[in-house]
N, C-alpha and C positions, 0 to 999 in steps of 0.2 A: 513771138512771145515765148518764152520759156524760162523756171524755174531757176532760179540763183541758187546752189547748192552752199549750205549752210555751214559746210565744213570750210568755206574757202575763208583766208584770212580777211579779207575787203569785203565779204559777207557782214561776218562777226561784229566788225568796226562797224557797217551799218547797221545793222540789227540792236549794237550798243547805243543807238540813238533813238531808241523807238520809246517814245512817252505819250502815251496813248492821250492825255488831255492837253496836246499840243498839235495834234496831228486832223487833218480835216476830216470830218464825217461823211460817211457813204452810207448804202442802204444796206440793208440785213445786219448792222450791227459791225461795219467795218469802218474803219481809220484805214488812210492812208498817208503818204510821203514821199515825195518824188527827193532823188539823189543822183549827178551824176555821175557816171563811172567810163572809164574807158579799159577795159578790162579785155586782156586779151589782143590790147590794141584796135580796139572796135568802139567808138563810139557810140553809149547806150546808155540810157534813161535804166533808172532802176525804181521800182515804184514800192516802197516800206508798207506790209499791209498786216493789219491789229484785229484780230476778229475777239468777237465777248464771245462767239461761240466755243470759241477751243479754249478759253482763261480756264476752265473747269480740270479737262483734260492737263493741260500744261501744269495747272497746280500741283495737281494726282504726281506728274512726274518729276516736277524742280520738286515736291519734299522726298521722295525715294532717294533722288540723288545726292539730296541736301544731308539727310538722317547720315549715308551710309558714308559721305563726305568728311562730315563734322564729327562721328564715332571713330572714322581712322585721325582724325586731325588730334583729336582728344584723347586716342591711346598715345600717341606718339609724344605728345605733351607729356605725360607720367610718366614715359622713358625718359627723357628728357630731365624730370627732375629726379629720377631714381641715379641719373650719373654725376658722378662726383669727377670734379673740376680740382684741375694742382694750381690755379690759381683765379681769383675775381675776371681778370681780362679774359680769359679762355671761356669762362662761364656766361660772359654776357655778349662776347660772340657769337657763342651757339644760339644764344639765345636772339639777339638778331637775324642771324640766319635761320632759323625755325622762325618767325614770325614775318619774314618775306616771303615766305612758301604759302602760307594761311589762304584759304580762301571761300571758305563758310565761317571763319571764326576771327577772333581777335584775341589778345589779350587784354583782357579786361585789368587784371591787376600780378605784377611779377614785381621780385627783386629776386638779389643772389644774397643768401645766408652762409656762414663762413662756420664750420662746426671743427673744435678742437681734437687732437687725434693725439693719445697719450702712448708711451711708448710699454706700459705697465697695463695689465687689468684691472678692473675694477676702478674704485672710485679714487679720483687726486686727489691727494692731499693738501692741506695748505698750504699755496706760492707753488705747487709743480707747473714748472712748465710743459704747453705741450709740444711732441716734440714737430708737426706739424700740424698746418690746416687742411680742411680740402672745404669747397667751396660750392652749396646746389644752389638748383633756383626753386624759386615755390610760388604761386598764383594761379590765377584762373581763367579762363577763354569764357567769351560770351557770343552770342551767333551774330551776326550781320545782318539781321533784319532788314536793310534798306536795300542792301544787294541782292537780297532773296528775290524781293518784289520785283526790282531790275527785271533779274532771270525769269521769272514765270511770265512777264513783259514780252521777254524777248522771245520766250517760248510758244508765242501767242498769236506771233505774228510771222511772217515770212517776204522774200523779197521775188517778183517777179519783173524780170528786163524787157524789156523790146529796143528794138534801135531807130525805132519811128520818135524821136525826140520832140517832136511839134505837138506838146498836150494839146493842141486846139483839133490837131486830126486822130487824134488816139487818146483818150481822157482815161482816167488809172479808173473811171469807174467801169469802161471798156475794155481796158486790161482785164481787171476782175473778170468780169465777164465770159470774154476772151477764152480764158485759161479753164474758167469753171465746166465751160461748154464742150473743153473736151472730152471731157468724162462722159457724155452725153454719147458721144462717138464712139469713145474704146468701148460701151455695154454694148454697141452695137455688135463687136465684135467675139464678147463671151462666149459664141457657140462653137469658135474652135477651138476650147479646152475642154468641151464634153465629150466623153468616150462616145457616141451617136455618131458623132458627125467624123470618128475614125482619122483626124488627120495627122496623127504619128501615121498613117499608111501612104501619106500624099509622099511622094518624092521627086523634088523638086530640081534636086539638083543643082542647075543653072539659072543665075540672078535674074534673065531675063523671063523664066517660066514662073520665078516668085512673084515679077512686077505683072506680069498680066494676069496670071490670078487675082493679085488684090484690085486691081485696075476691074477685072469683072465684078468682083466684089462689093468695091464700091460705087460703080454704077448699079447695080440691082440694089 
């Protein structure tokens, strides 16, 4: 059993499936969901898991990232309409392309306004032509509330694999389990980072003086 790293693309894709009121209930406040993956070319069970105990934390972080997100997305917008366009079609390109990039925001409400540009200062006269246009855009972004939720979903939860595929001999609540129990083990291990026990002094060397130290180690 080991963690599914979250950065991987086929992670992502699963982790975008996690809905927590679809998913079976466990103990301590977890959901799970079984997915197959063959990843790496290895046949392996991937187990989707939702804890209520981290929604708190993961909120704390989807809105840091949301805030500092949706403030770049929303200066870049007022760039955006501060440039002046030599014609409608050029305007509402960019403005396509600025609203496929989005992804805390939307446009809530845009068009492109066409502003006359006279070749004299001051104020035209009656019937002057001007001698060109230039063309902004102007409206407003609104946040995505429903993708937010998604993300602190997604944040909430995590993916652990094994390649024991037969749920009837390894159940995701034994997964959990499983995985949790390590931790149990590595404390065991905390005392070789205290200055005490001096083992920046151990030198080791050779991989097999590594393995029968931890070999005595872990029998005592």
């Amino acid at each position: 059993m080991t963690r599914v790293p979250a950065t991987l693309r086929e992670a992502q894709a699963a982790l975008a499936q996690v809905a927590p009121q679809t998913m079976a209930p466990l103990t301590e406040g977890y959901r799970s969901h079984v997915v197959g993956s063959s990843y790496g070319g290895i046949e392996q069970r991937w187990v989707l898991f939702y804890s209520e105990q981290r929604q708190p934390q993961a909120q704390r972080t989807v809105d840091t990232q949301w805030r500092k997100q949706s403030d770049q997305e929303v200066s870049a917008f007022k760039t955006l309409c501060r440039t002046a366009f030599a014609c409608e079609a050029d305007a509402q390109q960019a403005l396509t392309s600025f609203a496929a990039g989005l992804q805390t925001t939307f446009l809530h409400d845009s068009t492109v306004c066409s502003t006359p540009h006279y070749g004299k200062r001051g104020r035209p006269g009656p019937g002057a032509q001007p001698d060109h246009l230039v063309y902004h855009i102007t409206g407003a972004l609104a946040s995505r509330l429903t993708d937010r939720r998604a993300r602190v979903d997604q944040q909430s939860g995590c993916i652990l694999a094994t390649n024991e595929l037969d749920e009837g001999q390894l159940s995701s609540q034994a997964v959990l389990d499983g995985y949790k129990g390590q931790a149990r083990a590595e404390r065991g291990f905390r005392f070789l980072k205290a200055p005490q026990f001096l083992a920046s002094s151990l030198s080791l060397k050779k991989p097999e003086r590594i393995m029968a130290l931890l070999m005595v180690m872990t029998v005592c």
